[in-house]
C-alpha positions as a Markdown table, in Angstrom:
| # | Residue | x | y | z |
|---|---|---|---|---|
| 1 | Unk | 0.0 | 0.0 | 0.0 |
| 2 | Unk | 1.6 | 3.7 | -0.9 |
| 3 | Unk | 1.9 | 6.2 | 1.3 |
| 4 | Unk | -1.3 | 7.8 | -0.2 |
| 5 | Unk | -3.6 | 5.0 | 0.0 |
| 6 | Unk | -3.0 | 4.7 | 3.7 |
| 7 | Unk | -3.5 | 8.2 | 4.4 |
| 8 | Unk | -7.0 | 8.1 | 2.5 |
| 9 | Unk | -7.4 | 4.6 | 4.4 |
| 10 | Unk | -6.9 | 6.6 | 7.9 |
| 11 | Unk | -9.0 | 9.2 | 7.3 |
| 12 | Unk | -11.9 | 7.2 | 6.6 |
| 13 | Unk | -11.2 | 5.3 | 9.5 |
| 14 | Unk | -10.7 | 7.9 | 12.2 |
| 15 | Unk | -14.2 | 9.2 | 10.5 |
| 16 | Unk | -16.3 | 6.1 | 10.5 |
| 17 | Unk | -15.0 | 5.1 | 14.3 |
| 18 | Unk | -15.9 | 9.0 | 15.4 |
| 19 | Unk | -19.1 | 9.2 | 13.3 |
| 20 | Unk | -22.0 | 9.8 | 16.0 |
| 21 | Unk | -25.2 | 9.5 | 14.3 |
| 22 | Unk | -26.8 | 8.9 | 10.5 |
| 23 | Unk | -29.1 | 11.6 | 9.2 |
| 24 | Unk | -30.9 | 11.7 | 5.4 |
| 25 | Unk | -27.4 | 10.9 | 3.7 |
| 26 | Unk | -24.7 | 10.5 | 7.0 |
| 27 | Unk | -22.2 | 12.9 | 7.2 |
| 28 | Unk | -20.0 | 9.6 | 6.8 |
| 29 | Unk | -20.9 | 9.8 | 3.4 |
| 30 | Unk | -20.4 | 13.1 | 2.0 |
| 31 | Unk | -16.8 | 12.7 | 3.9 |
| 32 | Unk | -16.1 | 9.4 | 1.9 |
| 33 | Unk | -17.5 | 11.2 | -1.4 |
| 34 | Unk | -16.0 | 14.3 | -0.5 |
| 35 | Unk | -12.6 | 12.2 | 0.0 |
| 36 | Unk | -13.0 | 10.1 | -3.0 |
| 37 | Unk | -13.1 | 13.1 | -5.3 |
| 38 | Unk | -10.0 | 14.6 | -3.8 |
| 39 | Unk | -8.5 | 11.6 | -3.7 |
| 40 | Unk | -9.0 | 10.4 | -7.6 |
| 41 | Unk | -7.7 | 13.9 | -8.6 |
| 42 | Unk | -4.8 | 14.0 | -6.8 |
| 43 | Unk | -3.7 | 10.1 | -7.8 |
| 44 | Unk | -4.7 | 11.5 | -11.3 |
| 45 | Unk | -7.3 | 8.9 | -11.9 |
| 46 | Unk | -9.4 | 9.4 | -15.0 |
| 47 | Unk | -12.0 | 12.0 | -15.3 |
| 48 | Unk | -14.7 | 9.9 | -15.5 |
| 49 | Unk | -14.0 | 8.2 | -12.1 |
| 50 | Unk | -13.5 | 11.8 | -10.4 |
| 51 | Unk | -17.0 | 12.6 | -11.8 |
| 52 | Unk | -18.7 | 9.7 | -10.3 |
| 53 | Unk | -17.6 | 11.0 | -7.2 |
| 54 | Unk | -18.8 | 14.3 | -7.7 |
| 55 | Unk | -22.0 | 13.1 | -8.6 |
| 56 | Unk | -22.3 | 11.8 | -5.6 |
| 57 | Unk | -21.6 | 14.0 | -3.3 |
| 58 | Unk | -24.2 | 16.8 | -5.6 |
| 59 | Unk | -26.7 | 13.8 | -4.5 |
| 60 | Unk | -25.6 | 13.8 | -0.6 |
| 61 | Unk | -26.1 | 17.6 | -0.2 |
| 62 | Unk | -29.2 | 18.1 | -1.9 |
| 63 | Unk | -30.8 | 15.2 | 0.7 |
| 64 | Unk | -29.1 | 17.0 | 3.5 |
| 65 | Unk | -30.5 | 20.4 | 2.3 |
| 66 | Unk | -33.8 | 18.6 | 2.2 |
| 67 | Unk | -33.5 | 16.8 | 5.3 |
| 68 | Unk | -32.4 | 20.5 | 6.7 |
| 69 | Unk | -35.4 | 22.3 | 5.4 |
| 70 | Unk | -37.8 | 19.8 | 6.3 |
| 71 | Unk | -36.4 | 19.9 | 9.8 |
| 72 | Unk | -36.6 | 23.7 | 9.9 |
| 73 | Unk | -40.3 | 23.1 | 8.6 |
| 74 | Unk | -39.3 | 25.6 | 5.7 |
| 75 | Unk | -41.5 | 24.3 | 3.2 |
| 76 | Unk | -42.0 | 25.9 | -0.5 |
| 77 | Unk | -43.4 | 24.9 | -3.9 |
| 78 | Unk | -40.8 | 23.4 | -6.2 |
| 79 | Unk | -38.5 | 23.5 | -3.3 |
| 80 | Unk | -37.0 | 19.7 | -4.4 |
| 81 | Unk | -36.4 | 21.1 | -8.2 |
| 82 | Unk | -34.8 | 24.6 | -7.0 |
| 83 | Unk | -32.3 | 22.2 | -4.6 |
| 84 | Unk | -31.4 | 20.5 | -7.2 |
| 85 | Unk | -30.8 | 23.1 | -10.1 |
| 86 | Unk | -28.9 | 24.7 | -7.7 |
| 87 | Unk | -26.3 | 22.1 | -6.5 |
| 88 | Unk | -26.1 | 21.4 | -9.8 |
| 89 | Unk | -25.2 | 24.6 | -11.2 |
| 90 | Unk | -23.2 | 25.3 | -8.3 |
| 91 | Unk | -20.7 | 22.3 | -9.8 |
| 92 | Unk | -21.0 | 22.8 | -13.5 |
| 93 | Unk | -21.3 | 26.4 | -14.3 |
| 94 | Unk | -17.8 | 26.6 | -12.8 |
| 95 | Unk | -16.5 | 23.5 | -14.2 |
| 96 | Unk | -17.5 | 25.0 | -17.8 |
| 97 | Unk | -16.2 | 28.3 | -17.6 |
| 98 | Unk | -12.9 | 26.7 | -16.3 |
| 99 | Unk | -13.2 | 24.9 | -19.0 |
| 100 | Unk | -12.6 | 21.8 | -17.0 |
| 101 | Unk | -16.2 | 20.4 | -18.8 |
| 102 | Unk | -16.3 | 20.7 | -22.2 |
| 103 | Unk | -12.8 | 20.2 | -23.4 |
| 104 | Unk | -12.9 | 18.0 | -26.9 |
| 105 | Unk | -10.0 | 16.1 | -26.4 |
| 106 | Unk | -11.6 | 14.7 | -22.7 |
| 107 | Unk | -14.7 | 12.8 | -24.3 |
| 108 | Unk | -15.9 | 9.6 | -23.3 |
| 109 | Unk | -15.8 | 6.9 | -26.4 |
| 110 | Unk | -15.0 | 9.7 | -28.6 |
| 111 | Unk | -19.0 | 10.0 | -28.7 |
| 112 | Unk | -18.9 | 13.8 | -27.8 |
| 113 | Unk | -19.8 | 13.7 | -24.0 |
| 114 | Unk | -17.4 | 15.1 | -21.9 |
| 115 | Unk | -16.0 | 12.6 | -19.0 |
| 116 | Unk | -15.9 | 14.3 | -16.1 |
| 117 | Unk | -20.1 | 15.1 | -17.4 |
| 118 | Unk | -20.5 | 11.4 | -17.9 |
| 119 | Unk | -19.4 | 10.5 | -14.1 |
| 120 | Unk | -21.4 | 13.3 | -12.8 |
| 121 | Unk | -24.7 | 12.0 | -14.3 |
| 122 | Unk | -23.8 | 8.0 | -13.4 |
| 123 | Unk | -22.5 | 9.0 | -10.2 |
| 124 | Unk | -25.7 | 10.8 | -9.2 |
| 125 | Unk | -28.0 | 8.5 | -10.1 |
| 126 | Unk | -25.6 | 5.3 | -8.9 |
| 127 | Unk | -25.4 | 7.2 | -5.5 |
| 128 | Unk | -29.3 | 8.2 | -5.7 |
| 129 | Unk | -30.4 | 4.4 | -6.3 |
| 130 | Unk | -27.8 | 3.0 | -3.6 |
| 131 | Unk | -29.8 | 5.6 | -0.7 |
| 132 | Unk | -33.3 | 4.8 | -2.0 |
| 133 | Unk | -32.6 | 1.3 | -2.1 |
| 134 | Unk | -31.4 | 1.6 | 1.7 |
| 135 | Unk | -34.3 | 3.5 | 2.5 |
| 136 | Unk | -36.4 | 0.5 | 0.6 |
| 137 | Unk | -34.4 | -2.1 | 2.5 |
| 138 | Unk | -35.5 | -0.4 | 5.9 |
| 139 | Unk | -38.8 | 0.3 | 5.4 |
| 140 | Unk | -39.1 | -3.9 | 4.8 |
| 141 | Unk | -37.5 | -4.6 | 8.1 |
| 142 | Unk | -39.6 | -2.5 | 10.1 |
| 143 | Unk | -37.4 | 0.5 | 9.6 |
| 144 | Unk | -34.1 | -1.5 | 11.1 |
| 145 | Unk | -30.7 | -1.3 | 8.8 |
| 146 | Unk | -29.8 | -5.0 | 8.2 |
| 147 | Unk | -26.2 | -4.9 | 8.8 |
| 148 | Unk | -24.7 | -1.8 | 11.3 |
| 149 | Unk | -23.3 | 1.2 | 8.8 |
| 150 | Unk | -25.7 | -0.1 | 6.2 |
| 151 | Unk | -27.0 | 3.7 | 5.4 |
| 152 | Unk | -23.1 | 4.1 | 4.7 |
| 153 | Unk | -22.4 | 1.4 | 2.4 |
| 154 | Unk | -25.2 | 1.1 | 0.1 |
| 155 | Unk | -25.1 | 4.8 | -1.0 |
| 156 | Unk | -20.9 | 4.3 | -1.4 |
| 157 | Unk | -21.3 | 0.7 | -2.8 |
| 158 | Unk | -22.5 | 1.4 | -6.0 |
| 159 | Unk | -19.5 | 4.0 | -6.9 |
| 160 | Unk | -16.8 | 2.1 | -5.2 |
| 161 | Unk | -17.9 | -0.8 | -8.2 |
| 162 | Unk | -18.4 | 2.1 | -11.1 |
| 163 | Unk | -14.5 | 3.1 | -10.0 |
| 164 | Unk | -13.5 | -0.2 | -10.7 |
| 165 | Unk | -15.5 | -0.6 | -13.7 |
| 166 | Unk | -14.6 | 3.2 | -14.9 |
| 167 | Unk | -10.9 | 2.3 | -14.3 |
| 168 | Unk | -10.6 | -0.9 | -16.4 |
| 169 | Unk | -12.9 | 0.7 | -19.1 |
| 170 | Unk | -10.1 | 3.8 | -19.0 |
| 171 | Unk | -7.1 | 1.8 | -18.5 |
């Protein structure tokens, strides 16, 4: 193991033993997601694999915003859709006009879709069907998690196996 592996590796293990309770998306989450973005750019992993990464952590925040709002009872028509346009443009609009999206020489499969776009749209939905499917799980098992960190691995699961996927696909 390199000297940056294990440092990822102790992070995310000082975090999940210090991690005191699970909310919409746990904190433990956006820290892994948070950390696996930094992480895959500073190894100088593909693109594609970074923008899993950032799709999901756009997916974490926008169910802690939610989770926030409903808990502050602040309640508004389109509220969901305004979240969402908003993280979203938060991470793209800037990305574009740093021209870090949209660069014609970083497409995936030479198809005309920008890599770093492609991961950001399969990360968000891989990350959004791995915390519904918790959420699903729970609700069958009279709202008990069927292994402990459960709410922490299914939402990470499905990106961890994109990375690998992503990474052979790339290599």
């Amino acid at each position: 193991m390199n000297k940056k592996s294990a440092l990822f590796l102790a992070f995310f293990t000082v975090g999940v033993i210090f991690a005191k309770k699970a909310w919409a998306v746990c904190p433990i989450c956006t820290i892994a997601v948070s950390a696996g973005v930094g992480l895959s750019r500073w190894l100088g992993i593909d693109d594609s694999i970074t923008g899993l990464w950032i799709g999901g952590l756009i997916v974490s925040m926008i169910a802690w915003t939610e989770s926030w709002l409903d808990k502050k009872n602040i309640k508004f028509k389109g509220r969901i859709y305004a979240n969402i346009a908003g993280y979203y443009a938060l991470i793209l609009i800037p990305l574009h006009y740093s021209k870090i999206i949209g660069n014609p020489l970083n497409t995936f499969c030479n198809c005309g879709l920008d890599k770093l776009l492609f991961g950001i749209i399969a990360g968000s939905i891989s990350f959004w069907f791995g915390a519904s499917w918790y959420f699903h799980l729970k609700d069958k098992n009279n709202g008990h998690a069927y292994f402990p960190f459960q709410k922490v691995v299914m939402p990470i699961a499905p990106l961890i196996i994109l990375s690998v996927v992503y990474y052979f696909l790339t290599k």
